[in-house]
DRENVEXTI-613133 format. One record per atom (N, C-alpha, C, CB): residue in one letter; x, z, y. Coordinates in steps of 0.2 Angstrom, whole numbers, plus 5000, padded with zeros to 4 digits. Atoms other than C-alpha are relative to their C-alpha. Glycine has a CB too. Layout:
<sites>
AXZY
...
</sites>
This chain:
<sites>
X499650045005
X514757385564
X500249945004
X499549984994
X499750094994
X515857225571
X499749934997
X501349974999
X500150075002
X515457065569
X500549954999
X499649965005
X499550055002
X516656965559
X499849954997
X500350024997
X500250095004
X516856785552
X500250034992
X500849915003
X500149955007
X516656845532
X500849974999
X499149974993
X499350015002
X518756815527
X500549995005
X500049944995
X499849984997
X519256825543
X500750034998
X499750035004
X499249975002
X520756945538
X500549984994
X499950074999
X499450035004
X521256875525
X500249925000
X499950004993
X499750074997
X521556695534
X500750045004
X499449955006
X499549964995
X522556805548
X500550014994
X499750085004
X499449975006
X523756885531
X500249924996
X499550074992
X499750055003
X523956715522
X500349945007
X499549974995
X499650044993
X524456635541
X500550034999
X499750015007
X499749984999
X525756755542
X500650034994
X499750035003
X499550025007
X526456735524
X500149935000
X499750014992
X499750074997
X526556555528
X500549995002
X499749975003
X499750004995
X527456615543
X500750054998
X499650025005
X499549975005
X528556715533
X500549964994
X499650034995
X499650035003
X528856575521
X500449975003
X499649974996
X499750074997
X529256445532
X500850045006
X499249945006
X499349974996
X530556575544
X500450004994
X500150085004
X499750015004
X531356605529
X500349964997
X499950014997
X499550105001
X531856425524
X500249995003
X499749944999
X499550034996
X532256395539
X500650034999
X499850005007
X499349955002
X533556545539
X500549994994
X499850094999
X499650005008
X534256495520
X500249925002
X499350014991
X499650054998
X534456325527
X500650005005
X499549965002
X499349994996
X535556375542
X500650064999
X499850015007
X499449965005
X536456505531
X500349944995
X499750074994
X499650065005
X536656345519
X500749965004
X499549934998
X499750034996
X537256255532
X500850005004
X499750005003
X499349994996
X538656355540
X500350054993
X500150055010
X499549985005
X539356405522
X500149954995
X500050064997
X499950065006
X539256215513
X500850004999
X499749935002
X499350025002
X541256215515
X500350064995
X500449995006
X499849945004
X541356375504
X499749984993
X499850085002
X500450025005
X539756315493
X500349954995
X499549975002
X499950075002
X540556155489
X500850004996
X500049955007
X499449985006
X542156245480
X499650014995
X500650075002
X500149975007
X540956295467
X499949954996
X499450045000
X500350085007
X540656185450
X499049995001
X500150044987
X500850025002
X538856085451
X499650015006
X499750044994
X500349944994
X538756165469
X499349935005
X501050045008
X500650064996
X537955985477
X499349984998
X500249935000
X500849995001
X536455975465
X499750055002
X499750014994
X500449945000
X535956135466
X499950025008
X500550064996
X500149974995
X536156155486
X499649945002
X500650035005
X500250065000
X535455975487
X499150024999
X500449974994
X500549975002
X533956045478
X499350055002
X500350024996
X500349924996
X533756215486
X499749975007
X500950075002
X500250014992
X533656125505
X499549954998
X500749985007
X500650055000
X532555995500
X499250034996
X500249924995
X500549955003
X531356135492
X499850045008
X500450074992
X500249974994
X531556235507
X499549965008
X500850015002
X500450044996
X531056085519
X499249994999
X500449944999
X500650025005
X529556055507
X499550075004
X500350024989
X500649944998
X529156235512
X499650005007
X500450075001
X500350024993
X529156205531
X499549955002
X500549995004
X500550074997
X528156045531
X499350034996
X500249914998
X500650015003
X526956105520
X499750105001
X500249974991
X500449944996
X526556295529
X499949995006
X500350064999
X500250034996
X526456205543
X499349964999
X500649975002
X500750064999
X525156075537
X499350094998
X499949904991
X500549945002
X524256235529
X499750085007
X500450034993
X500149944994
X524356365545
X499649965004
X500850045006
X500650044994
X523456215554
X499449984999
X500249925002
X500650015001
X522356195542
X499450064999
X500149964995
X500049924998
X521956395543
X499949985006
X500650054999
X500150014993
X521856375561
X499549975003
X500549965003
X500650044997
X520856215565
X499450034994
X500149904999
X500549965004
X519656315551
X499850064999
X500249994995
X499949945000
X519656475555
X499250025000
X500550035007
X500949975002
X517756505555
X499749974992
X499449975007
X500250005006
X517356445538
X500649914997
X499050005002
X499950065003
X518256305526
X499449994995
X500649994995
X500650005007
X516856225516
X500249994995
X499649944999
X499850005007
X517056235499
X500149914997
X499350044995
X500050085003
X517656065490
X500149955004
X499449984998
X500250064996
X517955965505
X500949984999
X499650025009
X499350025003
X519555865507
X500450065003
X500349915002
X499449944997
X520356005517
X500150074999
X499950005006
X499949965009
X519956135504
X500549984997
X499449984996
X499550025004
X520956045493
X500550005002
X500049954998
X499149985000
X522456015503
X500250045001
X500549985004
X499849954999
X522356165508
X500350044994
X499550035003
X499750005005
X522656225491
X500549974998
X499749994998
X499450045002
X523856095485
X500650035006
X499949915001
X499549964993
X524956155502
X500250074998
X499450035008
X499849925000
X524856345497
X500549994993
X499250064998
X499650015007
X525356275478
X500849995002
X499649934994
X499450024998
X526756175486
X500550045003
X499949965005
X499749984999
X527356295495
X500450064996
X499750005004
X499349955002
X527856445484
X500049964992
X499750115000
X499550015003
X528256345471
X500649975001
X499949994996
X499350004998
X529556265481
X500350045003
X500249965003
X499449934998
X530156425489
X500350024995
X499950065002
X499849975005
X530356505472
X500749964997
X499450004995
X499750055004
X531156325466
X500750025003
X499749925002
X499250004997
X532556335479
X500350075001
X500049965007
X499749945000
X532856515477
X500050004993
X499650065005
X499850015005
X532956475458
X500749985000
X499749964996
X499450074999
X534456345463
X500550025003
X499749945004
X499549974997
X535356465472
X500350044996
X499850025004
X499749965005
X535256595458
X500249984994
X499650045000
X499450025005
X535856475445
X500649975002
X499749954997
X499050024996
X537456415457
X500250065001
X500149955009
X499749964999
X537656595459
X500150054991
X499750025006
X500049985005
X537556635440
X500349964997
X499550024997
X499350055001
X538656485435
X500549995001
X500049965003
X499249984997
X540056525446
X500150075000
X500049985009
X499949954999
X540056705441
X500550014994
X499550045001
</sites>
């Protein structure tokens, strides 16, 4: 039998959804980026892309703080400690501002149809 750290693989799987989240945002930010002069014919288009990249940003700083805190913790988080918690609050942060800013895209793109 191996000797594993007991949740070992499911730190490895939520690193790499982190790592998922945060390419992604990056990529939705530099597709924003080189089609804000098309975006910006639409009605209401500045909240909504406004919204979307500052959700997106949200994602990358906050799967970043959480893949570090996975990382520097990789053999055990204690239950209840402060880095427990952000670690949570991080994971919360993150998919609901991905969701947010991929809402904000799909109401500028249900707006303008």
């Amino acid at each position: 039998m191996k000797n594993t750290m007991p949740g070992y693989e499911k730190r490895k799987v939520a690193i790499d959804l982190l790592k998922h989240f945060s390419g992604l945002s990056v990529g939705i930010i530099a597709l924003t980026a080189s089609f804000l002069g098309n975006l910006s014919q639409l009605s209401n288009s500045k909240n909504s892309v406004i919204f979307a990249v500052i959700n997106f940003f949200l994602v990358i700083v906050f799967s970043s703080l959480a893949s570090y805190l996975f990382l520097a913790n990789i053999q055990k988080l204690e239950y209840r400690s402060f880095s427990h918690y952000l670690l949570r609050f991080s994971l919360l942060i993150v998919f609901l501002s991905f969701f947010s800013g991929i809402g904000a895209f799909v109401y500028l793109i249900l707006e303008n149809v």
